[in-house]
C-alpha positions in Angstrom: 204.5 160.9 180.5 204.1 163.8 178.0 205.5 167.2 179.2 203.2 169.6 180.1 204.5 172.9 179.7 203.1 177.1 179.4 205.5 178.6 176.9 203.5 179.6 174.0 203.4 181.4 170.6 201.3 184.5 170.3 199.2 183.0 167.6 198.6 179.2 169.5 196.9 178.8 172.7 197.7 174.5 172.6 199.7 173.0 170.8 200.9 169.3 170.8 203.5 167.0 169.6 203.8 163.1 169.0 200.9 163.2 171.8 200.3 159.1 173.5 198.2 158.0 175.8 197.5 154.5 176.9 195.4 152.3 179.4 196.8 148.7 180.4 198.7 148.3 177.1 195.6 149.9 174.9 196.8 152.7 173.2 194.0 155.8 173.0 195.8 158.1 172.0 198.4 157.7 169.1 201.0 160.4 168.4 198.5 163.3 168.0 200.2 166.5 166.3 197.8 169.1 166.8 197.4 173.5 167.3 194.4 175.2 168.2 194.8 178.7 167.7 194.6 181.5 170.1 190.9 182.7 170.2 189.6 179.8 167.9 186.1 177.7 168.5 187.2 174.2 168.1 184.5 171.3 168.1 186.1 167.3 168.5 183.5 164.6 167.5 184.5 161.3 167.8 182.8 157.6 169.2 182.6 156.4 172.4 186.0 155.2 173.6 187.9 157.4 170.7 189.7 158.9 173.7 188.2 162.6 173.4 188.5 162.6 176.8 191.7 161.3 177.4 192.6 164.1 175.7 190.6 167.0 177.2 192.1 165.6 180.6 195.4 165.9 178.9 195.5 169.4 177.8 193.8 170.0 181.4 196.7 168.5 183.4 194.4 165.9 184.7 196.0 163.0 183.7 199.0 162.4 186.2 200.3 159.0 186.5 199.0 158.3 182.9 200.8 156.7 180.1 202.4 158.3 177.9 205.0 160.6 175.7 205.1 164.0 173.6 205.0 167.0 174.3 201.6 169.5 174.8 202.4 173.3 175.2 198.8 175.0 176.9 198.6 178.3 179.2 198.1 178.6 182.6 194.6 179.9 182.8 192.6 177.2 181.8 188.9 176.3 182.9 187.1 173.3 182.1 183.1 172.9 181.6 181.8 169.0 182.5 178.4 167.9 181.7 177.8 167.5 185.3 177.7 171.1 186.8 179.6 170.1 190.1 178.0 172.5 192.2 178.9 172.1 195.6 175.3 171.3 197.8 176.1 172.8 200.8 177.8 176.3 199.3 175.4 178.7 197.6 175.1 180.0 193.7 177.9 182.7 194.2 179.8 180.8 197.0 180.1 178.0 194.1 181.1 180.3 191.4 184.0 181.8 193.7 185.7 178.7 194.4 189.5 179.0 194.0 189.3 182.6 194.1 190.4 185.2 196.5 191.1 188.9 196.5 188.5 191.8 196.9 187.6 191.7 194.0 186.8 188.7 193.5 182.9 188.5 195.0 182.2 191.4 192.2 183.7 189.2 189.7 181.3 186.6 190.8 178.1 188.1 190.5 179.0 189.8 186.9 180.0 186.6 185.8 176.2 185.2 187.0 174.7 188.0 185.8 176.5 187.2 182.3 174.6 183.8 182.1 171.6 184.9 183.0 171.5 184.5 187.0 171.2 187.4 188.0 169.6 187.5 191.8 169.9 184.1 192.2 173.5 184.2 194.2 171.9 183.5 197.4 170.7 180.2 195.8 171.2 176.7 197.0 172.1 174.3 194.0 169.0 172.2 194.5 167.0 175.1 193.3 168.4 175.4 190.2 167.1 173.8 187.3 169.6 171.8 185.0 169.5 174.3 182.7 170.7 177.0 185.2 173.1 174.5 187.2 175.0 174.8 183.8 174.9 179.0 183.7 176.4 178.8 186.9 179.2 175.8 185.7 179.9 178.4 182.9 179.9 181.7 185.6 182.5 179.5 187.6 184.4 179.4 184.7 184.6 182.6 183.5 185.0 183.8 186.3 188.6 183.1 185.8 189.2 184.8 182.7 190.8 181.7 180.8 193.0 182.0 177.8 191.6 178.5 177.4 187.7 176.8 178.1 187.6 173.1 177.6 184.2 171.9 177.5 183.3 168.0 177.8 179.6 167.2 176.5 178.6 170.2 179.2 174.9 170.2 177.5 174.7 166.3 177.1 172.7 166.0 180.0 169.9 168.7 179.0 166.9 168.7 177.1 166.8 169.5 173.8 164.9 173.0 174.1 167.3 174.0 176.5 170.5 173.0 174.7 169.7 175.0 172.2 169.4 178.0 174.2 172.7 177.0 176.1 174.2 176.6 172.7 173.3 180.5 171.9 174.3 181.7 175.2 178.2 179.9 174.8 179.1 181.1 171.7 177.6 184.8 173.1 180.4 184.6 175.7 182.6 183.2 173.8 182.0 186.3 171.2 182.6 188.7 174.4 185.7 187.3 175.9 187.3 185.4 172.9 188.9 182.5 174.9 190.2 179.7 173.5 187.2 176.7 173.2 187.6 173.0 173.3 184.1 171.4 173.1 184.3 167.5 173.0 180.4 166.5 171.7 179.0 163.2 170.3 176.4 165.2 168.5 177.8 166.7 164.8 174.9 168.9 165.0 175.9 170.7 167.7 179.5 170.9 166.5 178.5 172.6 163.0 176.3 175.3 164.6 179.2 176.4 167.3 182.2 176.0 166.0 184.7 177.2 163.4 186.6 174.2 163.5 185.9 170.6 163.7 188.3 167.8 164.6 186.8 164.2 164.4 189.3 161.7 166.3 189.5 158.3 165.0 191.7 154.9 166.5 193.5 157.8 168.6 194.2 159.7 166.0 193.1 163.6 164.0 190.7 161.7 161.2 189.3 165.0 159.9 190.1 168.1 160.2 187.3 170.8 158.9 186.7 174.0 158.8 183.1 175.5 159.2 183.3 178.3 156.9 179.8 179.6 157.8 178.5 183.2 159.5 177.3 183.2 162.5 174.5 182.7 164.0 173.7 179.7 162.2 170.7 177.7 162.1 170.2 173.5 162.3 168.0 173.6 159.1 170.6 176.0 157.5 170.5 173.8 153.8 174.6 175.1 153.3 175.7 173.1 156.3 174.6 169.8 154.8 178.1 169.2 153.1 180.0 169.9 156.2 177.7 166.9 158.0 177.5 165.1 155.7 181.5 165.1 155.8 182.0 164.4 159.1 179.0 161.6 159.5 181.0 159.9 156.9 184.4 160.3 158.7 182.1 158.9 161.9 180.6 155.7 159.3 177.0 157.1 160.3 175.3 155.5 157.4 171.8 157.6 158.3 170.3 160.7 157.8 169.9 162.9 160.7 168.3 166.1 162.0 169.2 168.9 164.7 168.0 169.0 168.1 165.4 171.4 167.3 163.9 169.0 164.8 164.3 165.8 167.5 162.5 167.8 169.9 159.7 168.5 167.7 159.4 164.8 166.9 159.5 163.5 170.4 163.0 162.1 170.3 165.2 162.0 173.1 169.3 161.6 173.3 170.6 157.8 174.2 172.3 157.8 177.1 174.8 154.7 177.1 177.3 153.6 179.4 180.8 155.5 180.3 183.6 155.2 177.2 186.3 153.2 178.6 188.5 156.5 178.7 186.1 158.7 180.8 186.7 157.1 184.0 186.8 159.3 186.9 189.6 162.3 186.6 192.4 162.7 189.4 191.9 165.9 190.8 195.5 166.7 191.1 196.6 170.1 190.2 198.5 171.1 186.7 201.7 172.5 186.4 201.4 175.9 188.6 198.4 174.5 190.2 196.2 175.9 187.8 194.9 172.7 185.9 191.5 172.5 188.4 190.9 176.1 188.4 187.5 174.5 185.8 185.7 173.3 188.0 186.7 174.0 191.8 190.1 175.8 191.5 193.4 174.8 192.9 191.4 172.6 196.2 190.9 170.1 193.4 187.5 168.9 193.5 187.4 168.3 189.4 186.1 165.5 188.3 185.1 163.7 184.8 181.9 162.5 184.2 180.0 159.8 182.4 179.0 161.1 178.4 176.2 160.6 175.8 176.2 159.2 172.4 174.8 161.0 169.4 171.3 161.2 169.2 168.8 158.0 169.4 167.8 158.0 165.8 171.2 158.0 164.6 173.1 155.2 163.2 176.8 154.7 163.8 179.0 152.1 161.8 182.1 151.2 163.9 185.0 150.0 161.7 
């Protein structure tokens, strides 16, 4: 098992060393060296089974009892964004968002946060009032809530229409611009990588295949022309032998995401703690109620050639 400690440099929020994983005698992932700097967007593309989740769950402290070695240095204030909101049904909007918490301030914490992602007024809510859309504001309140040095986020728009990823996309990088965690966002879609992020990993046979920067203002735009070298980049490090388009053009053509079965490394996570109990303070703080979910492939009318 890797050690999983919370000494860090000022300028690196994770960093990892000779990083293993493996699943009855598959190995998923295979010595990964790897930093993500303090304050940095970082987007990881990769296919299904690559083991991007192995290694979210990793750097969360939500792999106990896995196998494995290296060493992986990460804070202690980390929160983590699933594509499944896991919003409790019987505890309201803000009663959700608090989870974990405590102190007096911490009710006022909860309702800025909301009010942050657009929810303000609806603390009184019950879950199965929300739309998707706003099931994930409130994921991302929860979050925030307790200020992380770090946010991962695993595929947490994969599960939204197209129209309202795109809106979810804006609103993300707007809180990431105001409280400058930093952001691990595991996606299937390249797309949505180029348009977030400043950074853009692409793991391959359990292992950093690519490692690009995104050297690109923000805000940018899916039909920005100058962004067609970085995708085209990293659909070559992916083997997608197809042209694609962005969500926004998808939408406008009718096309819908595919939806396929669980990788092989996304099974359920243990909801154990982290070291200093602070690995589950994602989704349902230290009572441990985090859990992984099931992700999506890139979009329908893409192409993928598996080596």
């Amino acid at each position: 098992m890797a050690t999983h400690t919370q000494q860090l440099t000022r300028s690196h929020t994770v960093r990892l060393r000779g990083l293993t994983r493996s699943f009855e005698g598959r190995t998923v992932l295979d010595g990964i060296d790897l930093d993500l700097p303090a304050g940095q967007f970082t987007a990881l593309l990769g296919h299904s089974g690559s083991g991007k989740s192995t290694l979210l769950r990793a750097i969360a402290g939500l792999d106990h009892g896995v196998a494995g070695s290296g060493r992986l240095t990460a804070p202690d204030r980390v929160s983590v964004v699933f594509q499944d909101s896991r919003l409790l049904p019987w505890r309201r909007v803000l009663d959700n968002v608090l989870l974990g918490t405590d102190g007096r301030e911490a009710a006022e914490k909860g309702r800025s946060a909301l009010a942050e992602v657009g929810l303000a007024g609806r603390e009184r809510a019950w879950p199965n009032e929300l739309s998707g859309g706003e099931a994930q504001r409130a994921a991302l309140a929860r979050s925030l809530v307790r200020e992380p040095e770090l946010l991962l986020a695993d595929e947490p728009f994969g599960a939204l229409d197209a129209l309202t990823r795109i809106r979810m996309h804006v609103l993300l990088r707007e809180l990431w611009e105001r409280h400058r965690p930093s952001v691990l966002l595991v996606t299937h879609d390249v797309d949505e990588a180029i348009v977030l992020a400043d950074r853009v990993l692409v793991l391959d046979h359990g292992r950093i295949g690519l490692d690009l920067a995104i050297d690109r203002p923000h805000p940018r735009s899916y039909r920005d022309p100058l962004l067609g070298e970085y995708r085209d980049r990293l659909l070559n490090a992916l083997g997608v032998t197809e042209d694609v388009t962005g969500p926004a053009e998808a939408s406008e053509r009718g096309g819908t995401a595919a939806h396929p079965a669980a990788e092989p490394d996304r099974a359920t996570a243990q909801p154990a703690a982290g070291p200093g109990g602070t690995a589950n303070d994602v989704a349902a703080g230290p009572d441990g109620t985090a859990v992984g979910v099931a992700g999506h492939d890139v979009s329908a009318h893409r192409k993928e050639k598996h080596p």
